[in-house]
FIMIRO-122919 format. One record per residue (C-alpha): residue in three letters; x, y, z. Coordinates in Angstrom, 3 decimals, padded with zeros to 6 digits, m for minus. Layout:
<vextors>
ALA  X  Y  Z
...
</vextors>
This chain:
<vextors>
UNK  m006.142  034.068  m109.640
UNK  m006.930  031.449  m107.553
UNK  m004.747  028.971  m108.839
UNK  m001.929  031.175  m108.945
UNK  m002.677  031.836  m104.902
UNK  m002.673  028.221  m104.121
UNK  000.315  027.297  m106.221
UNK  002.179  030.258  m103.999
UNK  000.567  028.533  m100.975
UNK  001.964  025.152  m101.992
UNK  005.332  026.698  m102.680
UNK  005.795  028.220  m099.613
UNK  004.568  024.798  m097.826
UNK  007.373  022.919  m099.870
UNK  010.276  025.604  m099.048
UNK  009.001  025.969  m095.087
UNK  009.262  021.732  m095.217
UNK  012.653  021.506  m097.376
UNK  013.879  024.042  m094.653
UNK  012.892  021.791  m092.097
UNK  014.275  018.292  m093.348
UNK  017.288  020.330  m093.698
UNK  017.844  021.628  m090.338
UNK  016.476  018.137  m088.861
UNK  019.416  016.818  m090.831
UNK  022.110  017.898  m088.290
UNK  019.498  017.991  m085.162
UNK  018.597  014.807  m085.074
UNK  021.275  012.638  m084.406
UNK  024.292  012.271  m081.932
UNK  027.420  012.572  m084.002
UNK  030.853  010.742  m082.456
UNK  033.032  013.326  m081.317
UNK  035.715  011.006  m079.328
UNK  036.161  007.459  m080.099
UNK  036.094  005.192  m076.942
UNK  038.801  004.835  m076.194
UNK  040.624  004.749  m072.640
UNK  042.433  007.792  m071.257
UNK  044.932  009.888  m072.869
UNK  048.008  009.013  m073.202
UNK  049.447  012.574  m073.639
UNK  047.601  015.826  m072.944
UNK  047.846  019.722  m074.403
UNK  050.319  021.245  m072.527
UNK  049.170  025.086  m073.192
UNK  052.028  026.717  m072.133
UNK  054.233  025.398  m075.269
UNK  051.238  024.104  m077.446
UNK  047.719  024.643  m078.796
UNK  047.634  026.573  m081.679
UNK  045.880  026.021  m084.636
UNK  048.587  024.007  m086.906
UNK  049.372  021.438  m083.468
UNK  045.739  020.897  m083.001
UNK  045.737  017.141  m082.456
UNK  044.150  014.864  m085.834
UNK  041.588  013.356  m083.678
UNK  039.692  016.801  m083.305
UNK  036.231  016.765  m084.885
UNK  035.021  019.589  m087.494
UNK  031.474  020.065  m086.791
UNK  029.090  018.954  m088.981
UNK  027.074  021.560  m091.175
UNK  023.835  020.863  m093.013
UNK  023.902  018.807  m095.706
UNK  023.256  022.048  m098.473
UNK  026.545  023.547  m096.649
UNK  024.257  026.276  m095.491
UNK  025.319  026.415  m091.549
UNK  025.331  024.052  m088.684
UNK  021.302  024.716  m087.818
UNK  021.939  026.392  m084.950
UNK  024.442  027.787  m082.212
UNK  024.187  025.232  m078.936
UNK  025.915  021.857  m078.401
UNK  025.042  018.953  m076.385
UNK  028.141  016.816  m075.034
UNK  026.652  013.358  m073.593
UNK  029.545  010.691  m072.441
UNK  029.604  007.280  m071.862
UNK  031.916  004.622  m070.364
UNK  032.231  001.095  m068.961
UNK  032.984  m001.727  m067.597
UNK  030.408  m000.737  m064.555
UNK  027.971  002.025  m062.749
UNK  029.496  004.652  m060.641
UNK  033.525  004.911  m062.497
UNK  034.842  008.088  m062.822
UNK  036.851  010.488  m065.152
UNK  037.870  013.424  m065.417
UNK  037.674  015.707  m069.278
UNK  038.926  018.970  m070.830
UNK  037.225  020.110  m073.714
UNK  038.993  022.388  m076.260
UNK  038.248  024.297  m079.412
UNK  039.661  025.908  m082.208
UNK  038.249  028.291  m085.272
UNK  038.209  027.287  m088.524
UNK  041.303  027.924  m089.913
UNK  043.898  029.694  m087.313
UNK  044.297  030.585  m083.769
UNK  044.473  029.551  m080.958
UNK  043.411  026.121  m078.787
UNK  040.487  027.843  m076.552
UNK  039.643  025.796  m073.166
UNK  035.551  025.184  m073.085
UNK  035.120  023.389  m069.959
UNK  036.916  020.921  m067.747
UNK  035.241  018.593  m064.724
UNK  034.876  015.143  m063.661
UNK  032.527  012.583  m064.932
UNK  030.683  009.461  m063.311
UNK  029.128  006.625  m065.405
UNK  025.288  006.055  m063.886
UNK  023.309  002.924  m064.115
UNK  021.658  003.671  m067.482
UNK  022.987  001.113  m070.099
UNK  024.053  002.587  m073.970
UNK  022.320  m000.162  m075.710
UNK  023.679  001.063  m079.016
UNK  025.927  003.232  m079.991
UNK  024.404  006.250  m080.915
UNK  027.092  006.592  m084.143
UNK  026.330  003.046  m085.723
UNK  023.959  001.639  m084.008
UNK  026.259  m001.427  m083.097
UNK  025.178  m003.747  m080.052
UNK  027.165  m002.214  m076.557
UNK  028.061  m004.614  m074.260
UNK  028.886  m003.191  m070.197
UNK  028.936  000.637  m071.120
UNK  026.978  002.860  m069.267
UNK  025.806  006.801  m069.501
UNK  027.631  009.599  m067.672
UNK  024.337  010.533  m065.395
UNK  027.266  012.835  m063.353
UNK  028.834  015.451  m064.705
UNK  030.448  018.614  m063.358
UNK  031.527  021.862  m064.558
UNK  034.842  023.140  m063.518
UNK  036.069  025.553  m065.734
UNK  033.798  028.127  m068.105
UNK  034.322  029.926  m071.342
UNK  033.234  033.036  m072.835
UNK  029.563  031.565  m072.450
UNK  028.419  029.811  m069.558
UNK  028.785  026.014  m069.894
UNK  025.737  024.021  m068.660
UNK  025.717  020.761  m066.906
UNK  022.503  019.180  m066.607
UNK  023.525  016.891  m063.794
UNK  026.188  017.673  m061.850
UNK  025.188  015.280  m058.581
UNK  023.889  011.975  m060.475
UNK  020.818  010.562  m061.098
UNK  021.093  007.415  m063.171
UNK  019.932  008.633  m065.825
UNK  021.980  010.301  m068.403
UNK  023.749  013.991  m067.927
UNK  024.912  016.182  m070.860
UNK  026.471  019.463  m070.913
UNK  024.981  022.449  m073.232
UNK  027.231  025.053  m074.460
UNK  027.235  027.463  m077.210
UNK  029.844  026.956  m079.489
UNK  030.470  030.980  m080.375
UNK  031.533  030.302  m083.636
UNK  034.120  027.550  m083.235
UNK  034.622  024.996  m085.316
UNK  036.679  021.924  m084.200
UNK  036.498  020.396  m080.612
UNK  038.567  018.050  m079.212
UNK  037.679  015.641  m076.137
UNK  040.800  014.830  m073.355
UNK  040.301  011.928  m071.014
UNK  041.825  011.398  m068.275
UNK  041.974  009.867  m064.429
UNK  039.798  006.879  m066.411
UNK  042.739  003.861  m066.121
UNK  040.062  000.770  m065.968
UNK  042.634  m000.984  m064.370
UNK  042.554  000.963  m060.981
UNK  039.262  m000.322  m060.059
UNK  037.613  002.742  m059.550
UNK  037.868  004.809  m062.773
UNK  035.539  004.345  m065.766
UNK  037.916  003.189  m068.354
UNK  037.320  003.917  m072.174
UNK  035.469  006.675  m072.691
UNK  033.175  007.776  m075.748
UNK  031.890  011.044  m076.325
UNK  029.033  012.140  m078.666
UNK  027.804  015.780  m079.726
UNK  024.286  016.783  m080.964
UNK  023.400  020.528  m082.055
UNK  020.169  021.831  m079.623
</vextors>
């Protein structure tokens, strides 16, 4: 009887730790959600576009666990980051879509400033950054369903993020704009990355 207690015990253990590697799997990392890239060259015009079939290639499905089983969880983190200097702006629209129709749903707009904290690598491949910074500003101008969090919306130099819940969306999609490097005081290419909370 014993045995057959313990071996229960140790089954459970292995399930309650499989569970856990599992959900860690899509927790634990920042996933790449816009490409740096500098502003947007065209933007979704919502009064003639935004459904489901013009939703624009570059939108990113969000990643589920790796046993297909969910995403691990119902809140996103947004974290953005820019160069060639401290203190350039932007200004971003984030929209989503459900999984297969429907459709384009605005999340949040606002306006962006790159702090003095440096991306040393690139959360995505771990590749050397050279003159990027973190957003550490990062307003909220425009809500959804649920209330969109920023957690630094005057600037601290260290890195801001907004939190969301994602209410069963599926694909997001990052505009830039108001980031032209070339005007001197706007951030220029812009990278976004997402991380489930």
């Amino acid at each position: 009887m014993k045995k057959i207690i313990m071996g229960f015990i140790v089954g459970m253990f292995l399930i309650v730790m499989l569970a856990m590697t599992t959900l860690d799997s899509v927790h634990v990392e920042y996933i790449l959600c816009r490409s740096e890239a500098d502003e947007n060259s065209s933007v979704i015009d919502l009064t003639t576009e935004g459904d489901f079939a013009q939703m624009p290639s570059s939108a990113t499905r969000l990643r589920t666990r790796p046993d297909g089983s969910g995403h691990g969880g119902n809140a996103l983190e947004f974290v953005f980051c820019g160069g060639a200097a401290a203190d350039k702006t932007f200004t971003y629209k984030i929209y989503a879509w459900r999984r297969t129709n429907g459709m384009a749903r605005m999340v949040a707009t606002g306006t962006g400033t790159l702090g003095t904290q440096a991306v040393v690598k690139y959360p995505y491949d771990s590749s050397t950054a050279t003159l990027k910074f973190w957003a550490d500003t990062l307003t909220v101008t425009h809500r959804w369903s649920k209330t969109v969090h920023s957690t630094d919306a005057s600037g601290n130099n260290e890195t801001a993020s907004l939190h969301l819940d994602f209410s069963g969306y599926e694909y997001f999609y990052i505009e830039i704009t108001s980031a032209d490097g070339s005007t001197g005081d706007e951030a220029g290419d812009i990278s976004v990355y997402y991380s489930y909370i």
